[in-house]
C-alpha positions in Angstrom: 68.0 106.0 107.0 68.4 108.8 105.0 68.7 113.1 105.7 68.8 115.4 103.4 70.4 118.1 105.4 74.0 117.8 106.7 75.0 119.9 109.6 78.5 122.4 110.2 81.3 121.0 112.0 80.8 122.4 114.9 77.1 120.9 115.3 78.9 117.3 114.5 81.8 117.7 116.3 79.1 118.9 119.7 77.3 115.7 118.9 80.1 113.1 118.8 81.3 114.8 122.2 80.7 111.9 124.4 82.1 109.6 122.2 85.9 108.1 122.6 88.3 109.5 119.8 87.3 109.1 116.3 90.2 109.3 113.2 89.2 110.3 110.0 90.7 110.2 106.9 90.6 110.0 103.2 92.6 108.5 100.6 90.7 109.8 97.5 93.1 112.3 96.0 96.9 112.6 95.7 96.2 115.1 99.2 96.1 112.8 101.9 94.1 114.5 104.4 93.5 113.0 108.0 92.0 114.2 111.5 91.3 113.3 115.0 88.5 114.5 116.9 88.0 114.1 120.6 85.7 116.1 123.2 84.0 117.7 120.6 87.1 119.4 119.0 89.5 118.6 116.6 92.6 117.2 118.0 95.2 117.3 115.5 95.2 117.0 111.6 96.6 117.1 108.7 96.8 117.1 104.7 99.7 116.8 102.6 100.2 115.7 99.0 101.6 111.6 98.7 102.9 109.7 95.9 101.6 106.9 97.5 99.2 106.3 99.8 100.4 103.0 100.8 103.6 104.0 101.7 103.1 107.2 103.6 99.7 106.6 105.5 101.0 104.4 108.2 103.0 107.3 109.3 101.1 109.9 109.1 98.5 108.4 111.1 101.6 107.6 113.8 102.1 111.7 113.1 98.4 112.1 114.1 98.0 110.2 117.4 101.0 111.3 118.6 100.1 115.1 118.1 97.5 114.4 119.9 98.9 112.3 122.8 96.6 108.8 122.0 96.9 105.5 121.6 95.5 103.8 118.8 93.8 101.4 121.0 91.7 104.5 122.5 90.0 105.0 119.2 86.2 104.7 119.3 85.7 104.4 115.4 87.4 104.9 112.1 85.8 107.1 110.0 87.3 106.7 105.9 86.4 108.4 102.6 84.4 106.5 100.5 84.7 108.2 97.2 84.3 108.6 94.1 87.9 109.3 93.3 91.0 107.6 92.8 90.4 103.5 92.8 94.2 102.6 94.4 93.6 105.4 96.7 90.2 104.4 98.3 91.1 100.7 98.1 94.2 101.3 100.6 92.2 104.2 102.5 89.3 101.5 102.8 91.7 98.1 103.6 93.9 100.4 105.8 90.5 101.5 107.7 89.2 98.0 108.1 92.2 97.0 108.9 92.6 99.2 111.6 89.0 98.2 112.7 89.2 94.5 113.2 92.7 94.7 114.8 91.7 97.6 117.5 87.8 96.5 117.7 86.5 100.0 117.0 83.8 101.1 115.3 83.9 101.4 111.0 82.1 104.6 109.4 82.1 104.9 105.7 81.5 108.9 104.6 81.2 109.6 101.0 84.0 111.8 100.1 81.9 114.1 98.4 79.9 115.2 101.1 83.2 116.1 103.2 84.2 118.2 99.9 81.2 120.3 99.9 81.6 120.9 103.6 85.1 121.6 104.1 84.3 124.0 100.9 81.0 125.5 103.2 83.3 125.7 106.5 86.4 127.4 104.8 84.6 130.4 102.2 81.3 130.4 104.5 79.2 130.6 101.7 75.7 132.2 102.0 72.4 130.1 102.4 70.9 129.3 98.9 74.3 129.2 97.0 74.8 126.6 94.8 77.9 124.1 95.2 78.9 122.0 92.7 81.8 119.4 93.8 84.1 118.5 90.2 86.7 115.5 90.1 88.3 114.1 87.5 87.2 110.7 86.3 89.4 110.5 83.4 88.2 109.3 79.8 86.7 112.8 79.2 84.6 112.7 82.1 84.0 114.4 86.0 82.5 112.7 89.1 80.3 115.3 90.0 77.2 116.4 92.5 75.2 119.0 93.8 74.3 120.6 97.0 72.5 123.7 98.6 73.6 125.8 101.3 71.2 126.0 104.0 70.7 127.7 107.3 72.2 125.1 109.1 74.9 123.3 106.7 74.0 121.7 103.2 71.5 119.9 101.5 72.5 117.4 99.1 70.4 117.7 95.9 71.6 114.9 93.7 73.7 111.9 94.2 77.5 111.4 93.0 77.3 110.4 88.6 79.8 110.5 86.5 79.0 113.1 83.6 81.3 115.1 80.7 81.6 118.5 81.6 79.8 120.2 78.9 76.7 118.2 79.9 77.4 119.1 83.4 77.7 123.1 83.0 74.5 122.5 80.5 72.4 121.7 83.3 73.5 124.2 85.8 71.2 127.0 85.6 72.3 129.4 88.2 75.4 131.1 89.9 77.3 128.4 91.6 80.1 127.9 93.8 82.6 124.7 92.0 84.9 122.1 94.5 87.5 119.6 93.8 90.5 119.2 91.8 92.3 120.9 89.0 88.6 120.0 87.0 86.9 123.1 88.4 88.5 125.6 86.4 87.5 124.3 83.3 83.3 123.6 84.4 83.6 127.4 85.9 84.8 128.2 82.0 82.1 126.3 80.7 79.7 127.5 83.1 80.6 131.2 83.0 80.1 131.0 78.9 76.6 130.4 79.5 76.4 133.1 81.7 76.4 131.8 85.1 78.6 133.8 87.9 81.0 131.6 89.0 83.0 131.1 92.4 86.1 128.6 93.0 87.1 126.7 95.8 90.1 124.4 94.3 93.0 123.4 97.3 91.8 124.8 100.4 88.9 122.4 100.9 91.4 119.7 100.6 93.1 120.5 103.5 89.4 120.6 106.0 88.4 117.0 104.0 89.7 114.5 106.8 88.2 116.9 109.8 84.6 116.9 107.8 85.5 112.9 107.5 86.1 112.4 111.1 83.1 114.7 112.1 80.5 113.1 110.1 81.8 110.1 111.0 81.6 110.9 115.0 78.5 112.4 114.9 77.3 109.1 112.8 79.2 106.7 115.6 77.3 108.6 118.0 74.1 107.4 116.6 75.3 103.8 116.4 75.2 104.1 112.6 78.1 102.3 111.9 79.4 99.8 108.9 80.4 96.6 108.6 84.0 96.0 107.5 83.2 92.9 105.3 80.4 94.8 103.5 81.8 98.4 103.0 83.0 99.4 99.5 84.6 102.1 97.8 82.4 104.3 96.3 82.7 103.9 92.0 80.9 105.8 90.2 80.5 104.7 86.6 77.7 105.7 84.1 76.0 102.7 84.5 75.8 103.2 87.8 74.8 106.7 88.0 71.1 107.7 90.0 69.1 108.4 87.0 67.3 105.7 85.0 68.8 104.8 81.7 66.1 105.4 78.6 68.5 104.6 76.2 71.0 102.2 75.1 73.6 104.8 74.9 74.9 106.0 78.2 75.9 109.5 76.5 72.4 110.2 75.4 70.5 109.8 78.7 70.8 113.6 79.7 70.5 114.7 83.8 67.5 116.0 84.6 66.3 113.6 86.6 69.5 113.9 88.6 69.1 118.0 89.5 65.8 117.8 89.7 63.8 114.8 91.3 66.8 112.4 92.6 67.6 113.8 95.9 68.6 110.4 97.9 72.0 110.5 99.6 74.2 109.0 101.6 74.4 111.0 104.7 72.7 109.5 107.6 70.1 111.3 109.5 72.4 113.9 110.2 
């Protein structure tokens, strides 16, 4: 099932309401960023910078349930970023969450860390309807992970999927004023972007801080729907040009262009939210 619509937090967190408590977190940049929903509110959360996921995730989820005075046995599901982003941090994000979900029996939901990006980006600068949001992260070798959304009456639309994509190609196809998410990336596509005379807007470390609570919401209100995963079939989101949404013309991956991406590809990976 696929939406292309994804509601405000408090629309998810009203419909996970009735479920049992539902952690969310995400391992996809040096900010590890974790929540706990319960009753339709946020619990407790938090979001701090790691040198290593591994080591300090344990803990903080300890930090977490604590705060909020529950068990880890009383979780419902596990909600974990997916990606695209950093490969050792969404392979112990991912193994930590399955991990959690086969020892405790709780339910599994996989939520693209993109989409929790964009929304902890709409929830924190409450951006009009229509604007543009473009979420940036650095994928190395030159290039951005990158996608697009829209900001609608009643949360976001998601107009292309997560590619990865050099950022002169990337402010090349933007072709209105846009609001840019993610990491340190942004400030140079809002350069680019601004020289082709585009108004520009940044939102570069305070989304980081909302990503686990969009995580856990989209993840309740998904676990509320019964749309979980599977632990032995959920996989970090890579992103590679290969394996980018639009069909390859020609043999080399540089020359394929994106307009089939901001124009016709709209699938994503949000549920019927």
């Amino acid at each position: 099932m696929t939406s292309r619509v994804l509601c405000r937090v408090n629309r998810l967190l009203e419909q996970a309401a009735a479920t049992r408590p539902v952690l969310g977190l995400d391992t996809s940049t040096p900010m590890a960023s974790l929540a706990l929903i319960a009753g339709g509110k946020v619990a407790a959360s938090l979001a701090r910078p790691v040198t290593s996921h591994g080591a300090a995730l344990p803990g903080a989820v300890d930090e977490l349930l604590n705060a909020a005075g529950l068990a880890i046995g009383s979780l419902g599901a596990i909600a974990v970023g997916t990606g695209p982003g950093s490969f050792t941090g969404l392979r112990i994000g991912l193994s930590y969450a399955k991990g959690i979900a086969m020892a405790t029996r709780c339910a599994l939901v996989g939520v693209p860390s993109f989409d929790a990006m964009a929304l902890a980006a709409l929830e924190r600068d409450n951006t009009d309807p229509g604007r543009l949001i473009c979420v940036v992260a650095d994928a190395r070798k030159g290039e951005v992970y990158a996608a697009l959304y829209r900001v609608v009456a009643d949360g976001l639309e998601k107009l292309s999927e997560e590619l990865v994509i050099t950022l002169d190609h990337l402010a090349s196809r933007i072709t209105e004023d846009v609001m840019f998410v993610g990491d340190q990336r942004v400030k140079e596509a809002a350069a680019l972007a601004q020289s082709r005379g585009r108004r520009v807007a940044l939102s570069e470390t305070g989304m980081l801080d909302l990503r686990g609570v969009c995580v856990a919401a989209i993840g309740g209100a998904r676990f509320a729907r019964g749309e979980t995963d599977r632990a032995d079939s959920l996989e970090p989101l890579y992103i590679r040009t290969p394996e980018a949404t639009f069909k390859p013309t020609k043999k080399n991956p540089a020359d394929i262009g994106t307009e089939g991406v901001w124009s016709i590809e709209r699938k994503n990976s949000f549920g019927s939210i």
